[in-house]
N, C-alpha and C positions, 0 to 999 in steps of 0.2 A: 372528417374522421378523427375523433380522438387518439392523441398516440397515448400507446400504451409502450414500455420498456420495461427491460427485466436486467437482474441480474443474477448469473445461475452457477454460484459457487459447488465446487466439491468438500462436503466434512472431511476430508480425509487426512487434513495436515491445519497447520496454525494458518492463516490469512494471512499471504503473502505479499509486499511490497507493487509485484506485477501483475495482483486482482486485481489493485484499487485502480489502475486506471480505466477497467471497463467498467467497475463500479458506479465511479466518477460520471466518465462520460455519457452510461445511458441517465445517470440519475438526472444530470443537467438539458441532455434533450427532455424528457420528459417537463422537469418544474416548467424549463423555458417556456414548453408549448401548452401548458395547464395540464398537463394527462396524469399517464398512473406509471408508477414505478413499482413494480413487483421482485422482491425476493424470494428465488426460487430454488431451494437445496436441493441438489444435483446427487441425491443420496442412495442412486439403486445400487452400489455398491455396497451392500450390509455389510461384508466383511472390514473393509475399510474402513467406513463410515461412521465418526464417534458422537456422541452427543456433546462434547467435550468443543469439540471443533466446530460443531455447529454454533453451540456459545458464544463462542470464542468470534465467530463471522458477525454476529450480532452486534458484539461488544465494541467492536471495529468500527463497525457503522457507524453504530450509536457515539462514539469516540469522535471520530469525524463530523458528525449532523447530518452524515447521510439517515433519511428516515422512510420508510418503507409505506406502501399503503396496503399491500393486500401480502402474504408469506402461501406458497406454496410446496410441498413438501413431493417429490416427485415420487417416496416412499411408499407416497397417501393413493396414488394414482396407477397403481399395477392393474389393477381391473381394468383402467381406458385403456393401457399399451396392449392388453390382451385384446381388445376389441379391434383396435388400430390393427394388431397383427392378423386378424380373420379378414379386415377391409383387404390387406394386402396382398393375403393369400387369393382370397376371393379371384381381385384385378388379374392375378399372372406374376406380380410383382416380386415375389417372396419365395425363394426355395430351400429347400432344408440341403446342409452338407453334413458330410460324415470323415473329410480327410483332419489327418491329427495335426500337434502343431507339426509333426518332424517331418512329415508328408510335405508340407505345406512351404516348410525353410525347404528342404529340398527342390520343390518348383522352382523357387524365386531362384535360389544360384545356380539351375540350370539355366532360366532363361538370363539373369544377367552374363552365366560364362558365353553365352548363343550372343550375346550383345541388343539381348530385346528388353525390355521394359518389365520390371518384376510383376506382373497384372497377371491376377487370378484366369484359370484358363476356364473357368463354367464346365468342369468336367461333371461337379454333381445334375446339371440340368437332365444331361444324360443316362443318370441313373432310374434302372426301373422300378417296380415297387417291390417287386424278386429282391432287387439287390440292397434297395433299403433296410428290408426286412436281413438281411442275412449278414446286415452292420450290426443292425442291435441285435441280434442273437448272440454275435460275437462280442457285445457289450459296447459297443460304442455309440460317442453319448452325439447328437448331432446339433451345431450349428444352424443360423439361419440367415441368408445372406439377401439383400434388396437388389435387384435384376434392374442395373439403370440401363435408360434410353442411351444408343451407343453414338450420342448427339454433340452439340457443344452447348454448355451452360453459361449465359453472359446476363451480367449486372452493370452497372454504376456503380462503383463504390466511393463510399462517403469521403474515403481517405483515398484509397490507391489508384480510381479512376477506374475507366474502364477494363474490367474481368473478363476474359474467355478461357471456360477448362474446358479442353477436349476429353470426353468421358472416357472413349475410346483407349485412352492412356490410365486411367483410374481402374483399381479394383472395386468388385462389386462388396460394397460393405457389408461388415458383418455387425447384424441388430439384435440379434440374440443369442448368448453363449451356450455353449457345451451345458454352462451350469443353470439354464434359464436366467440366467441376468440379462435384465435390459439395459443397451448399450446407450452412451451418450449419442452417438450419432442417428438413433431412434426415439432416446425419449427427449430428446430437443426439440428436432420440427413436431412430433406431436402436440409437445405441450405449446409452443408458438403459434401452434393452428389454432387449437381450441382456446388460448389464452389472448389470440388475436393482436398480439404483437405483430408490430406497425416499424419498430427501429429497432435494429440489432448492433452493438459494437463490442469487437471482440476482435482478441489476437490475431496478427497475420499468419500465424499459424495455423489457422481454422479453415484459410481458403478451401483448398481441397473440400475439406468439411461442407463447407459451405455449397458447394456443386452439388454435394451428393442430397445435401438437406433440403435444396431446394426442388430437386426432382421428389426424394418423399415429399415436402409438403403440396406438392402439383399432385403427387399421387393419392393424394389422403383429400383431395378437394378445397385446399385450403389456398389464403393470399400471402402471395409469397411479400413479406417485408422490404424494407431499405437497409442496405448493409453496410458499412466502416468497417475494417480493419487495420487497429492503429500496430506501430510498428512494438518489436519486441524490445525490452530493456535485459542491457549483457551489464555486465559491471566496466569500472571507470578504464580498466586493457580491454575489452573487449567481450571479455570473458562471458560464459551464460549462466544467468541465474537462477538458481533452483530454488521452487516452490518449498522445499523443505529446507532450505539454509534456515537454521535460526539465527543469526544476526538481522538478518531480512525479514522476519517474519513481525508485524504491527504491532502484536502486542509485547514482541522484544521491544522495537522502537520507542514504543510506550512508555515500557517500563526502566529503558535508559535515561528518559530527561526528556527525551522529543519531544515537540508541544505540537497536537494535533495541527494548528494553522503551519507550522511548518511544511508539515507532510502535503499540505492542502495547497500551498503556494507553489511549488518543488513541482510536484502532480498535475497540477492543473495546466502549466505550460511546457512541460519536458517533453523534449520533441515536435515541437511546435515553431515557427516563425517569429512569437510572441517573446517578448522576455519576460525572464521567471519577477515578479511581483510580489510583496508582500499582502496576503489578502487576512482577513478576518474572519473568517467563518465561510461554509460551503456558498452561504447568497451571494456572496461576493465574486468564486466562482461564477457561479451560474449566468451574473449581469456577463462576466467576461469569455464565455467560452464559446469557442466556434470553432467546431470539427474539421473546416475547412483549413485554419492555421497549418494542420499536422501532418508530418510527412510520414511515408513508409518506412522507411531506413532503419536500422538498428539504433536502437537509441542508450547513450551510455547515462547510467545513473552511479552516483553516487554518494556513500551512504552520508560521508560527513559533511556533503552540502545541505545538510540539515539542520548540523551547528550552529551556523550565521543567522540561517531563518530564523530556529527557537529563541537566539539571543535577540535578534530585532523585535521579534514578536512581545516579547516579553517588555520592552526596553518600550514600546508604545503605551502599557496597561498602568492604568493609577493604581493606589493601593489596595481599595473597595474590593479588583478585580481578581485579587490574589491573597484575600483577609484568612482565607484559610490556612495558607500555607505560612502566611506573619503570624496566628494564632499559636499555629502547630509548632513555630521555632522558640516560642516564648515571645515575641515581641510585644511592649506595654503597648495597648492601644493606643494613646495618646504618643506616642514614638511612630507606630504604623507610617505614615503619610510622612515624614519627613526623614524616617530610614530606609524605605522601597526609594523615594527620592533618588537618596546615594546612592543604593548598592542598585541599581533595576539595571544601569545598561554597563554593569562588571561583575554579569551572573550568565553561566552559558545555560542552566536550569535551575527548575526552581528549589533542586538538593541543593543548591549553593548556600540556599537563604539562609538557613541555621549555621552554617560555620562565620559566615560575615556578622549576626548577632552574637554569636560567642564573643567573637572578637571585641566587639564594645563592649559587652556585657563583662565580659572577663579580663580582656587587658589582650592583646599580641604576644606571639612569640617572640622578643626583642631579638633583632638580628646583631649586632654592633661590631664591627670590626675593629682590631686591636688597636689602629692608629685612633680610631673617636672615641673609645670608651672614656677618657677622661673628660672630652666635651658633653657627650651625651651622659654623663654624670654631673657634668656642670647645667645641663641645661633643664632635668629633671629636677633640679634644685631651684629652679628657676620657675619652675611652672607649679602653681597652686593647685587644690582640690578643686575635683568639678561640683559642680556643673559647668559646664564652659560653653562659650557662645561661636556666633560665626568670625569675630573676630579675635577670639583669644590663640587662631593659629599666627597670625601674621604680628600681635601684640610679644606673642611667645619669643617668636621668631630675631625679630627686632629686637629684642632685649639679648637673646641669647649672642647673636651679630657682635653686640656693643661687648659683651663679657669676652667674648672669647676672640673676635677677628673674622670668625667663618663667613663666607659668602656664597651666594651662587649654592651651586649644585653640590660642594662640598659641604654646605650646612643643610640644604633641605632633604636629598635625599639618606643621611646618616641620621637624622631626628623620623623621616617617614618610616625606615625600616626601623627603629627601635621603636616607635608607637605599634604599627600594625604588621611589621614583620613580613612586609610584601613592597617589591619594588614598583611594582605598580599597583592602580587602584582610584578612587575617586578623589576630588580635591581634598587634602587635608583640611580645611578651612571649614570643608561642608562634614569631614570627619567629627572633628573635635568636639561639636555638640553633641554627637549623641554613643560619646564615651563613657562609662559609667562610673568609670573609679580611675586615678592616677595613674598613668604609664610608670614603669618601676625596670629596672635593670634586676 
């Protein structure tokens, strides 16, 4: 059987940090096993639902090298859920309600103050077509809720192991609103049925979900899939992270400095067995991922462990690999390859690039403290025009030594900070080549 995977984002907010690992993970069963990877926007919410965001889910992707084979639009497919809903009614499976939401919070706190289980009591079943009819006369609009078997539902799951939901304990879900929207927990197993997905990986969250989804797809005649549900990510206390935090959201991270292989390295083992790795690109994933590694648990993420990646990742790439961004700061080609050199592993992103070429190009902030200003005057006197070489720091140095006395750390770093105005930073020696004009006080 070929597998097929999907991944079935909501437009309804920017692409969040806690998508990308169901993203990730069905993308990677699928390549693994040769099959298809479908993106499928989760869009029956027209209110919510922006074009803007859907873009945006794309852009992500495509950011990463996640890449898609087939886009389905669940917009596109209201005519099947309507069809789906006649199979249901047809079976018994499906019956229309009419209590409001106030009705409805009222049940639930009665039976939790009774100490029973907030689960829908099937009072509509009992309603007759008398009474239906003299809802909507009164204007109420109705509901439609999926009548499950009052059984136990059991899987295998990929991640948490063996699943039993007692239905019994579940309310019977509601698949089409007050306002004819079709609900996620209906137009899911349909579109699974007919799209013949094979692996599902999604939030532990969804359990429940997953109970009810699996009785619709029994009841709609379809093959129920293999399930994973990897654990939630809370923040670095605990805390839980919301879909619409924008710090969290990808193409913030994006557009802070993150280098996509960060995001990819971080993600692909977080909450895993595995240690997190620097990898290159989603193949690289893919050779390493096994769903088996990953535990249930809450999983703490956070955000500036993403720092060290982007700086590693970057600090591996030759020039060639980053000529855009050396173009875009002004750097002479023929400087390219031997100023990435220096600056590539004392850059946390690639906005750093342009203020370290200022810096040669235009000369340091000179730092100089009151006691060196007369050496670092003597020694600026001391050092010629450049162009200068890999040895004219240690020539410099050496000379300066013999004029004034200085040694050690009292001579090198009061000369480093008046050339480049930072206490740290790449070897001087590899600096001084490709400074363009004199250091000057």
């Amino acid at each position: 059987m070929t597998t097929i995977t999907r991944f079935a984002p909501s437009p309804t907010g920017w692409m969040h940090i806690g998508n990308l690992r169901a993203a990730m993970f069905n993308y990677a069963i699928a390549r693994q096993n040769g099959g298809t990877f479908i993106l499928r926007i989760d869009d029956t919410d027209q209110e919510r639902s922006k074009p803007e965001y859907e873009q945006g889910i794309r852009d992500v992707l495509t950011w990463l090298g996640i890449t898609w084979d087939d886009v389905q639009k669940q917009s596109d497919r209201l005519a099947r859920y309507d069809e789906a809903r006649q199979q249901l009614l047809d079976a018994g499976r499906l019956y229309e309600c009419f209590e409001t939401p106030v009705e409805l919070d009222l049940k639930r706190k009665k039976q939790l103050n009774m100490g029973k289980p907030p689960v829908y009591d099937r009072a509509a079943l009992s309603l007759t077509d008398a009474q239906k009819q003299a809802y909507r006369d009164e204007g109420r609009k109705s509901h439609w809720r999926f009548k499950l078997d009052l059984e136990r539902v059991e899987w295998d799951d990929g991640i948490m192991g063996p699943i039993s939901i007692d239905c019994t304990s579940v309310s019977d879900p509601v698949l089409i609103k007050e306002t004819g929207q079709i609900l996620y927990t209906f137009a899911s197993p349909v579109d699974d049925v007919d799209m013949k997905i094979t692996d599902i990986v999604r939030g532990s969250d969804h359990v429940t979900n997953t109970a009810t989804q699996i009785q619709i797809m029994k009841a709609l005649g379809g093959t129920v899939p293999r399930f994973a549900h990897h654990s939630l990510l809370t923040g670095p206390q605990g805390e839980a992270l919301s879909k619409r935090l924008g710090t969290l959201a990808l193409r913030d991270l994006r557009a802070q400095g993150i280098a996509a292989e960060a995001v990819l390295s971080l993600m692909a083992r977080l909450g895993s067995s595995q240690p997190v790795v620097l990898v290159n690109g989603i193949d690289q994933v893919i050779e390493g991922f096994d769903i088996g590694t990953f535990g249930s648990a809450p999983t703490k993420f956070d955000f500036e462990d993403l720092w060290p990646l982007t700086a590693r990742h970057y600090a591996t790439l030759e020039a060639d690999a980053v000529k855009d961004t050396l173009d875009a700061a002004g750097v002479p080609a023929d400087l390219q390859p031997a100023f990435w050199a220096v600056v590539k592993e004392n850059i946390a992103k690639l906005d750093d690039v342009a203020p370290w070429w200022a810096l040669f190009r235009d000369g340091g902030q000179a730092v100089v403290a009151d006691e060196d200003r007369d050496m670092v005057a003597q020694a600026f006197d001391l050092l010629g025009e450049p162009p200068y070489t890999d040895a004219t720091w240690g020539e410099w140095t050496n000379a300066v030594k013999e004029a004034t006395g200085r040694k050690g750390k009292g001579l090198f770093m009061p000369l480093r900070l008046a050339v480049t105005g930072q206490a740290r930073g790449p070897e001087m020696a590899q600096v001084m080549p490709l400074l363009q004009k004199k250091p000057s006080l």
